[in-house]
Backbone as a chain_set.jsonl record, in Angstrom:
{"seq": "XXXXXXXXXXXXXXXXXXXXXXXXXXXXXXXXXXXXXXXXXXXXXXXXXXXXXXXXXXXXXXXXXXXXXXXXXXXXXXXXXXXXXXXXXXXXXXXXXXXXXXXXXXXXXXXXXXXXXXXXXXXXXXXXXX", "coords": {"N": [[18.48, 19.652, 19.652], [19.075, 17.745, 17.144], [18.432, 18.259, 13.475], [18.198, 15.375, 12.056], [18.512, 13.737, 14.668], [15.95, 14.132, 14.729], [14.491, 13.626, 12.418], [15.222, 10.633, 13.055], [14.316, 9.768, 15.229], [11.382, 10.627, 14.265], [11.121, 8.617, 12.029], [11.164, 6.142, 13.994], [8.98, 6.263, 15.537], [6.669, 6.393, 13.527], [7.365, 3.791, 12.164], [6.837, 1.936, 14.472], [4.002, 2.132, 14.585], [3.523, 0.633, 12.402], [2.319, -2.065, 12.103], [1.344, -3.864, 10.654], [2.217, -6.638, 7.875], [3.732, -6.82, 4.709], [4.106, -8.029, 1.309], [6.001, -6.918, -1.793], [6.221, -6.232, -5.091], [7.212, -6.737, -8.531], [4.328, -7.179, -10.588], [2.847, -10.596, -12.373], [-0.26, -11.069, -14.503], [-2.463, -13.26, -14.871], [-5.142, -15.546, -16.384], [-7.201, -17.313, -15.095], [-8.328, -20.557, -16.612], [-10.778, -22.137, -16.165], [-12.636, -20.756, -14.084], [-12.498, -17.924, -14.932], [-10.932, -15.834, -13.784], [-9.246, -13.095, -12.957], [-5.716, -13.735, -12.439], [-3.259, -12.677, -10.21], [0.585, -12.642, -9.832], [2.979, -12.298, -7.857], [6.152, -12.229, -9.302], [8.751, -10.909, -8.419], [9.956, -9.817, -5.616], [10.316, -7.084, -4.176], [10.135, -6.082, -1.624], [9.379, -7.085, 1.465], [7.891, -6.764, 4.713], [7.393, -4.879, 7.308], [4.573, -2.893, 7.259], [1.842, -0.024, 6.881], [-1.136, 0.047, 6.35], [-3.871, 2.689, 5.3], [-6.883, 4.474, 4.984], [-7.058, 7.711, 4.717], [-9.098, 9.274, 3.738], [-12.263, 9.775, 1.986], [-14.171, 11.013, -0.717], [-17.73, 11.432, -1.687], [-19.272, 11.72, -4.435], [-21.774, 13.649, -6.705], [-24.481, 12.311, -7.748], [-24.182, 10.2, -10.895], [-24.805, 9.716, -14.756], [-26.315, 7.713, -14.705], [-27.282, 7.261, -12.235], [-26.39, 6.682, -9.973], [-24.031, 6.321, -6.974], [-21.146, 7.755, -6.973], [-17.695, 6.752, -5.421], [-14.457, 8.342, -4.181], [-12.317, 7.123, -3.174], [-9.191, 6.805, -1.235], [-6.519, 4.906, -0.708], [-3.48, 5.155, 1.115], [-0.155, 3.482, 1.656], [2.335, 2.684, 3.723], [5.448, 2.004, 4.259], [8.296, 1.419, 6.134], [11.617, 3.666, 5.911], [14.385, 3.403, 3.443], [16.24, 1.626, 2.026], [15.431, 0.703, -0.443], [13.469, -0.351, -3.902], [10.651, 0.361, -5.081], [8.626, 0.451, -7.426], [5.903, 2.379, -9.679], [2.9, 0.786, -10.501], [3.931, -1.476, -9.226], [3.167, -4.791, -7.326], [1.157, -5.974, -4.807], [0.804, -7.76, -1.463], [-1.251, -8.043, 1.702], [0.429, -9.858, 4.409], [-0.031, -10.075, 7.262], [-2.039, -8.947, 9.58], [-2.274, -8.342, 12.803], [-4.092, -6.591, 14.137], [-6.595, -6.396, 12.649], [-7.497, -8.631, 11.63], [-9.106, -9.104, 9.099], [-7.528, -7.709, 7.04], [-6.262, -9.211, 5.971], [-4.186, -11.049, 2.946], [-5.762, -8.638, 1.501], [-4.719, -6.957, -1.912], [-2.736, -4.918, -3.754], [-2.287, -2.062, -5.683], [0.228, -0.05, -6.301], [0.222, 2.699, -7.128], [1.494, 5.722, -7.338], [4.303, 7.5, -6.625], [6.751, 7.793, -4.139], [8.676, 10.565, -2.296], [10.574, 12.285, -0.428], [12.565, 14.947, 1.233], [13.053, 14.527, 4.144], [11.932, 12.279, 5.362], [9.517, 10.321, 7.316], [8.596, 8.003, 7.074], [8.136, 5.822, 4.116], [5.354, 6.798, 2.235], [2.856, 5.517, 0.127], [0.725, 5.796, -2.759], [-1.964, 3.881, -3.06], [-3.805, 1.351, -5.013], [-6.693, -0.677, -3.999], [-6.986, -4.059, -5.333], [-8.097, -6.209, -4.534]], "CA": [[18.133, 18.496, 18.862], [19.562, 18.325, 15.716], [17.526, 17.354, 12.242], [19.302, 14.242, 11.72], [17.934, 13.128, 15.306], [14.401, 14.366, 15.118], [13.993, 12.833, 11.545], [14.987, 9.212, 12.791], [12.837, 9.86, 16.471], [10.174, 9.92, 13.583], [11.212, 7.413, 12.254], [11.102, 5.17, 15.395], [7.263, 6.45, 15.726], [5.834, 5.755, 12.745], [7.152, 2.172, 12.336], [5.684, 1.484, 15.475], [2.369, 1.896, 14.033], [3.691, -0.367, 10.874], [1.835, -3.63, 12.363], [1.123, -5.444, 9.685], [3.544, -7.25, 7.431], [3.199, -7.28, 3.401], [4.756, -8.379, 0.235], [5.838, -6.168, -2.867], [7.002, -6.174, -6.016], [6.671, -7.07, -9.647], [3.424, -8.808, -10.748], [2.133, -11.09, -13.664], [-1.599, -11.347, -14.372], [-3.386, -14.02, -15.893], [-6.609, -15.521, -15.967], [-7.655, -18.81, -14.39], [-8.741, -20.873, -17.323], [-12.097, -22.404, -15.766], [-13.549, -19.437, -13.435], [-12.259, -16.861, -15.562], [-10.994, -14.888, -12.606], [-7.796, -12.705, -13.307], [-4.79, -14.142, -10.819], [-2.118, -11.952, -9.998], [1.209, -13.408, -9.179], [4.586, -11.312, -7.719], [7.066, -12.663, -9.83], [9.69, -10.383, -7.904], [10.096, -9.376, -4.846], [11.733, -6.273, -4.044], [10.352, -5.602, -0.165], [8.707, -8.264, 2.193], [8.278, -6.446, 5.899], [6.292, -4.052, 8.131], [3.425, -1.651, 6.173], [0.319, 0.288, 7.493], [-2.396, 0.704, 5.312], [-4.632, 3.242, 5.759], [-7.528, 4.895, 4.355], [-6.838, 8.615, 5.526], [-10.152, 10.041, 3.755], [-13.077, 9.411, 1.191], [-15.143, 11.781, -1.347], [-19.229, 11.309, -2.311], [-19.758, 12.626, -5.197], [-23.042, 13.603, -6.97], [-25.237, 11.228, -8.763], [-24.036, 10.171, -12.07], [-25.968, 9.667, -15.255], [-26.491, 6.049, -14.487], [-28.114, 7.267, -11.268], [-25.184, 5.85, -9.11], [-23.402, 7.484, -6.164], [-19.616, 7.787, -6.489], [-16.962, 6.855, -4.315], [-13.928, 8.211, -4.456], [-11.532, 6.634, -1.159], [-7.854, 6.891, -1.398], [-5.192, 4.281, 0.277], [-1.628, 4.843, 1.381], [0.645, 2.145, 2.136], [3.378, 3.501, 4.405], [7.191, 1.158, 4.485], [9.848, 2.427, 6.565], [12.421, 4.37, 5.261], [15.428, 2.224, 3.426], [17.832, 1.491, 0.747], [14.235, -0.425, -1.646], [13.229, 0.443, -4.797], [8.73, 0.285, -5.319], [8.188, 1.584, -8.366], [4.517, 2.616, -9.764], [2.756, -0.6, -10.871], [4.348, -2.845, -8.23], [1.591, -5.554, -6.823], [1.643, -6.249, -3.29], [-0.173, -8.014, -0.428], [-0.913, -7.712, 2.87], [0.147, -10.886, 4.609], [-0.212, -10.335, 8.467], [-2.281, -7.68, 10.491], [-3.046, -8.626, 13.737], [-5.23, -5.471, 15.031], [-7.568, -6.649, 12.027], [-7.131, -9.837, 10.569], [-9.961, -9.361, 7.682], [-7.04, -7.223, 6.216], [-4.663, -10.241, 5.072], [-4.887, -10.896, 1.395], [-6.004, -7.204, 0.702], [-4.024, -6.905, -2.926], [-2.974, -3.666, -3.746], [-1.136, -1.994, -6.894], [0.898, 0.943, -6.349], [-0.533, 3.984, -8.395], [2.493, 6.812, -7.633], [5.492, 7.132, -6.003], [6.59, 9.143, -2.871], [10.17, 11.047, -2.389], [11.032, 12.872, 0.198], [13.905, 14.762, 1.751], [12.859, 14.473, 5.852], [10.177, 11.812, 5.684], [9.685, 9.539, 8.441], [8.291, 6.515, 6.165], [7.936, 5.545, 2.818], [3.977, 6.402, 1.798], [2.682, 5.373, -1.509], [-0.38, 5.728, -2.808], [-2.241, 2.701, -3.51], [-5.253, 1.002, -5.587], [-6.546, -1.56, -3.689], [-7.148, -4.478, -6.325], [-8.871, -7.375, -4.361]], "C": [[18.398, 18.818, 17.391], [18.086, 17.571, 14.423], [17.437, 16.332, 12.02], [18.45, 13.689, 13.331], [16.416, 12.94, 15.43], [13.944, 13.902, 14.044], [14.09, 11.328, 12.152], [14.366, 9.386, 14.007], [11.67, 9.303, 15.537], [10.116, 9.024, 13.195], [10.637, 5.984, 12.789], [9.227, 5.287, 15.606], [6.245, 5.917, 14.6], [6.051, 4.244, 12.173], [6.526, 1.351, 13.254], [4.374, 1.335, 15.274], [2.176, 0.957, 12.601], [3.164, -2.284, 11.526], [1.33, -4.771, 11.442], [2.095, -5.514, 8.703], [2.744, -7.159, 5.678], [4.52, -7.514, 2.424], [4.691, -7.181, -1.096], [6.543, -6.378, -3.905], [6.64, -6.934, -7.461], [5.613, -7.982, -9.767], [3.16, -9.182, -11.763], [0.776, -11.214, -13.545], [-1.739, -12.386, -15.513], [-4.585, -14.781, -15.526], [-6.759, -17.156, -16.173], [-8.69, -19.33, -15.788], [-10.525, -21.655, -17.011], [-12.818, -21.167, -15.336], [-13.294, -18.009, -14.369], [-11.423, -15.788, -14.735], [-9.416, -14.295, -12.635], [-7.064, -13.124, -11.856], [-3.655, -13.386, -11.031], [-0.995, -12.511, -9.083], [2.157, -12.605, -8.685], [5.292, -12.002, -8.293], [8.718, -12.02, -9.111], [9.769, -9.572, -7.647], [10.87, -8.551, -4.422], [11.434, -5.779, -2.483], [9.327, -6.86, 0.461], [9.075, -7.319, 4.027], [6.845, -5.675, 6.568], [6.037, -3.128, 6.94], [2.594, -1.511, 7.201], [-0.276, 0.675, 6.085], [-3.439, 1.415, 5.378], [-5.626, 4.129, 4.48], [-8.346, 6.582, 4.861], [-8.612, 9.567, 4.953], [-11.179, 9.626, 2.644], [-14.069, 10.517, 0.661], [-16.594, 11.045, -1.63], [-19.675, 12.029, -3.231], [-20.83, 12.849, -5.547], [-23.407, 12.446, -7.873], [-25.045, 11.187, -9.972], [-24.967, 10.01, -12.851], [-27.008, 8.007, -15.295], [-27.222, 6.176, -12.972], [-27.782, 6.308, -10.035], [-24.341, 6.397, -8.417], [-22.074, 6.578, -6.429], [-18.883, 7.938, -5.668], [-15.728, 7.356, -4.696], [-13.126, 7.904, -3.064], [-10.15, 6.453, -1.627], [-7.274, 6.317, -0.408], [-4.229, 4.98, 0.362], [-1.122, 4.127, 2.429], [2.159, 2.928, 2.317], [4.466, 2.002, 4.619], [7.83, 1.744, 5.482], [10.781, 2.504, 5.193], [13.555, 3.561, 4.719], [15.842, 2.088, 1.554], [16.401, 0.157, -0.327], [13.524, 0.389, -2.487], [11.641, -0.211, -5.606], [8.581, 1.491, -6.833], [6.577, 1.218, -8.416], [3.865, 1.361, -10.627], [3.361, -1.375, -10.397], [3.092, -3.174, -7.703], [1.888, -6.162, -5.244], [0.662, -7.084, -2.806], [-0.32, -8.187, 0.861], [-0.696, -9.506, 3.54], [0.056, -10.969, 6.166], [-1.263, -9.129, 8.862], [-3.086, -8.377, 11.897], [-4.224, -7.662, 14.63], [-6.438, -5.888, 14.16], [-7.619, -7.558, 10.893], [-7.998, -9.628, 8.597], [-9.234, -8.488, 6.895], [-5.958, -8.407, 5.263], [-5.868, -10.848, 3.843], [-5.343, -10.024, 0.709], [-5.093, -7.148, -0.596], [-4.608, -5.393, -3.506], [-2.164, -3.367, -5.356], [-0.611, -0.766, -6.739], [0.953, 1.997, -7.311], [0.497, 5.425, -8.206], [3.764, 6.396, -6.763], [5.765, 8.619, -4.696], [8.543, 9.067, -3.073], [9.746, 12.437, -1.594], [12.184, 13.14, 1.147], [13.957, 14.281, 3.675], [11.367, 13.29, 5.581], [10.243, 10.684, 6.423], [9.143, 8.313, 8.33], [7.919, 7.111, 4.704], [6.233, 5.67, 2.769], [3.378, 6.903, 0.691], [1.37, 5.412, -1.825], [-1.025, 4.331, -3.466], [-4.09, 2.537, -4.313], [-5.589, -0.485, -5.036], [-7.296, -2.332, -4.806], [-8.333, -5.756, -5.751], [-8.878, -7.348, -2.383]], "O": [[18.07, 19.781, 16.697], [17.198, 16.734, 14.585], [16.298, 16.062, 11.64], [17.467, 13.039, 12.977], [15.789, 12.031, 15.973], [12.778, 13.55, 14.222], [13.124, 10.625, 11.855], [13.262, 8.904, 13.753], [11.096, 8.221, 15.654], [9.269, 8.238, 13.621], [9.966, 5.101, 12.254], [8.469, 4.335, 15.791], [5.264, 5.196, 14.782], [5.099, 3.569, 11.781], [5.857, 0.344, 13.022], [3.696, 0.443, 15.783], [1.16, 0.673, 11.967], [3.712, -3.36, 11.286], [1.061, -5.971, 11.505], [2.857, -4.555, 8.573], [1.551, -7.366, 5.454], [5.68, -7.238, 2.727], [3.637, -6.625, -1.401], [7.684, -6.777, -3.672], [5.721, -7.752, -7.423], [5.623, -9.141, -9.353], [3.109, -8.256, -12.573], [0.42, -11.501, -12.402], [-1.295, -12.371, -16.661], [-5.035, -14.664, -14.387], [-6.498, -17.907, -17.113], [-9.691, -18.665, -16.052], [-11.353, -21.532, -17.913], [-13.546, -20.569, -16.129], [-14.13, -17.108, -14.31], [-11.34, -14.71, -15.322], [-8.477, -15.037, -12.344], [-7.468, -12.99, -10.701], [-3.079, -13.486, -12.114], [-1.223, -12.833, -7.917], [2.186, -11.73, -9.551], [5.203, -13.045, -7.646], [9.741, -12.673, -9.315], [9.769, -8.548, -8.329], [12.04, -8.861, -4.198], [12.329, -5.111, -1.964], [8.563, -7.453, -0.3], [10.216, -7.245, 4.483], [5.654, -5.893, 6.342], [6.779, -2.726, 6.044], [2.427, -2.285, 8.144], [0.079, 1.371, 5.134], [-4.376, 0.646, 5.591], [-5.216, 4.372, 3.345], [-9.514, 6.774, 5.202], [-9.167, 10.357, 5.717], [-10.62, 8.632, 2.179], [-14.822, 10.997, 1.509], [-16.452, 9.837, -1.821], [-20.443, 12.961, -2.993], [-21.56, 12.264, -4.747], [-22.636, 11.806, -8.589], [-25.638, 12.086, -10.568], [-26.093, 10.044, -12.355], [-28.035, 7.578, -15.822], [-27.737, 5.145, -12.541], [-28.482, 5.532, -9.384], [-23.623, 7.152, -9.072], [-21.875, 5.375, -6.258], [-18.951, 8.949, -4.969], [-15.5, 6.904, -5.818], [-13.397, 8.482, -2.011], [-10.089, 5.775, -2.652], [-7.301, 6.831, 0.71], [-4.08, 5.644, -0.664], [-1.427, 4.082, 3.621], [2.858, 3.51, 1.489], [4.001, 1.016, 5.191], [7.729, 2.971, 5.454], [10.803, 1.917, 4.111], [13.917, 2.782, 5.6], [15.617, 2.477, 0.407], [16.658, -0.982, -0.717], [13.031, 1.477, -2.187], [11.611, -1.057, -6.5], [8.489, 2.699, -7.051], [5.987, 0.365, -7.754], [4.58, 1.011, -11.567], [3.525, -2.343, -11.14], [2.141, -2.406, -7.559], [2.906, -6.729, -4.844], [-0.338, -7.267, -3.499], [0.732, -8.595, 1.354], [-1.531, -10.352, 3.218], [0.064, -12.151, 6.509], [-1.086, -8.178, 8.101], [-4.239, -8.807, 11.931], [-4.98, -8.029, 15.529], [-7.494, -5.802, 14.787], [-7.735, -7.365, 9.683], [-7.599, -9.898, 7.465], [-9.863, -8.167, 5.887], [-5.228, -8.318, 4.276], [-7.078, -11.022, 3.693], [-5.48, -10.178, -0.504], [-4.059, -7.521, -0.042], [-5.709, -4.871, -3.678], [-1.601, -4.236, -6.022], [-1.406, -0.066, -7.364], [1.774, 2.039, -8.227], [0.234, 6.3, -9.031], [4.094, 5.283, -6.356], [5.282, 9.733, -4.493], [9.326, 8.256, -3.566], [8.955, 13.322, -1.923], [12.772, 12.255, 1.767], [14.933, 13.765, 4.221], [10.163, 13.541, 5.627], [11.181, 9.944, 6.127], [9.138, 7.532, 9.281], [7.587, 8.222, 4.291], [5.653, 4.692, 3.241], [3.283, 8.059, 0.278], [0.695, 4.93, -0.915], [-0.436, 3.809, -4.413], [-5.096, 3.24, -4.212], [-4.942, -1.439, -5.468], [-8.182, -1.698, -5.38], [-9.261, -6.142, -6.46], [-9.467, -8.227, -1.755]]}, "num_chains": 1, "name": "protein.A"}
């Protein structure tokens, strides 16, 4: 088995687990003149397809001075692999998941960037926003 087959095998595996569908790419913010409520728009779209979103682990930190437990929980939002260009501050959203619907509408913002030479999806780290 060569490299070249056993990278796209992976491939083939981890899109399979890409079940829900989202939107990405440039956003504008502005703020709803009655409610006040910042709205975030994509102005342009640079990927529309299969994503997983996952929330692989979460810290508790100690009690701050405000006497308030900290979370810290880290997303990544996995693409397949492909010829699209997510840079850091792209705004996304999830618009399908059928294993758990109460994920559509999640709005996320893309906080780094991923690059790798063998990697069997695209996964980015994310801030989820709403």
């Amino acid at each position: 088995m060569t490299a070249e087959s056993t990278i796209l095998q992976g491939r083939e595996m981890a899109e399979s687990l890409m079940t829900s569908t989202c939107t990405i790419g440039v956003t504008e913010e502005s703020v709803h003149p009655v409610t006040f409520e910042t709205i975030t728009t994509v102005i342009e779209t640079h990927y529309t397809g299969p994503c997983r979103l996952r929330f692989p682990g979460s810290t508790v930190s100690e009690l701050d001075a405000g006497s308030q437990r900290i979370t810290d929980q880290t997303a990544i939002l996995s693409i397949p692999v492909g010829n699209v260009t997510i840079r850091t501050d792209d705004g996304g959203e999830i618009l399908t998941n059928p294993l758990d619907p109460s994920l559509v509408g999640t709005k996320f913002r893309i906080s780094g960037d991923h690059s790798q030479t063998y990697a069997t999806a695209r996964r980015f780290p994310v801030e989820i926003t709403s």
